[in-house]
C-alpha positions in Angstrom: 0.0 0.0 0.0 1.5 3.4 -0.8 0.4 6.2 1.0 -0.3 9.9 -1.0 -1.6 13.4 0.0 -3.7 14.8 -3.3 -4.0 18.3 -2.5 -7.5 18.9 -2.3 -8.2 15.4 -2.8 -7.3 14.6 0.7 -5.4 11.7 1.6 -4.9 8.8 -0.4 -3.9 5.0 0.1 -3.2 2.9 -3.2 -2.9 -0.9 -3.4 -1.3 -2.1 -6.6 0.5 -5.2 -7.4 4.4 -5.3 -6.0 5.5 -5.7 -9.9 3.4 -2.5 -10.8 4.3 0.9 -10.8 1.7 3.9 -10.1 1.8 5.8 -13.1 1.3 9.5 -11.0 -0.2 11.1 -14.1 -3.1 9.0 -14.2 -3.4 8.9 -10.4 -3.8 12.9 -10.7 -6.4 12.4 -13.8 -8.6 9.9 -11.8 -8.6 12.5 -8.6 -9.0 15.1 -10.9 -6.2 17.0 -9.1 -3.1 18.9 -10.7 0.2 16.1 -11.2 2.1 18.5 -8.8 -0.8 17.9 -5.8 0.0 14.5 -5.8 2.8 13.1 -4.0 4.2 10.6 -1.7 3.8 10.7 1.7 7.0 11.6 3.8 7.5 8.8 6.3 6.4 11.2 9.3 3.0 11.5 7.2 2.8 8.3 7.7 3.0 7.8 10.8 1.0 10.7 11.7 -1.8 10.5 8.8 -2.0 6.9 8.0 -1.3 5.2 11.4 1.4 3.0 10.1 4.9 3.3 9.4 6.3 3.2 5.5 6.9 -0.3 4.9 4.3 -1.5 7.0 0.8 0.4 5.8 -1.5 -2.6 5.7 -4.4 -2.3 2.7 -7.6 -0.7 4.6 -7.1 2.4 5.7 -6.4 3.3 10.1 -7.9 6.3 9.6 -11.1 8.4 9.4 -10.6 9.7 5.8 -8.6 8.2 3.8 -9.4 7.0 0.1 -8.8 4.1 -1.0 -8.3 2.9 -4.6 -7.0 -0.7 -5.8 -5.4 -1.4 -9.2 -8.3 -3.1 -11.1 -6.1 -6.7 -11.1 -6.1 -7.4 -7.6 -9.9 -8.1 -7.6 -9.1 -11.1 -9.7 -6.7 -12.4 -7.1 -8.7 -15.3 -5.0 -6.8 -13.6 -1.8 -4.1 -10.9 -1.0 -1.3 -10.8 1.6 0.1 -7.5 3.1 1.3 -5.2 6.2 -1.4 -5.4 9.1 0.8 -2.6 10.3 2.5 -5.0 12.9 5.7 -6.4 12.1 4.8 -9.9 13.5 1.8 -10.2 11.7 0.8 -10.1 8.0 -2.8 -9.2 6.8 -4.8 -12.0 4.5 -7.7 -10.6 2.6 -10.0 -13.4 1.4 -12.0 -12.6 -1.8 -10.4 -8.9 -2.6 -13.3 -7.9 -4.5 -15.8 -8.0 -1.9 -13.7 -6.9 0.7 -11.7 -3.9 -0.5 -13.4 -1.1 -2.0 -13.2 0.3 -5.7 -12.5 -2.6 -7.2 
């Protein structure tokens, strides 16, 4: 899960697949929101905005307020692992489609 501020789009948690890179320019088309809005979060932003640390941001948001949006492939994935946010434990998300939204 990456973790992005959008201007006035708010706050923004993607989940795409480890071998995919976010193309930013169509991230900032789909918010509707200017290219140089969107950015990374810093890992403080993190912390502070996204309850987890970089590295560990499991794939529903900790927050009030946070968007989420999923690359379209992962709801054809019968289940996904990621971060819970602990470092002990990992997340499992049986049937990605009906549990994450914007799929």
């Amino acid at each position: 899960a990456l973790c992005f501020t959008a201007g006035g789009a708010g706050l923004l948690l993607v989940l795409a697949p480890a071998s995919q890179q976010v193309e930013l320019r169509w991230l900032s088309v789909v918010l509707g929101v200017a290219r140089r809005r969107l950015r990374l979060a810093s890992a403080d932003e993190c912390v502070d905005l996204f309850g987890a640390v970089p590295g560990r941001v499991p794939p529903v948001p900790l927050r009030a307020g946070v968007r989420v949006l999923c690359h379209p492939s992962l709801g054809e994935c019968a289940e996904l692992w990621g971060s819970s946010g602990d470092p002990l434990h990992i997340l499992r998300v049986q049937s990605p489609r009906v549990a994450l939204p914007h799929l």
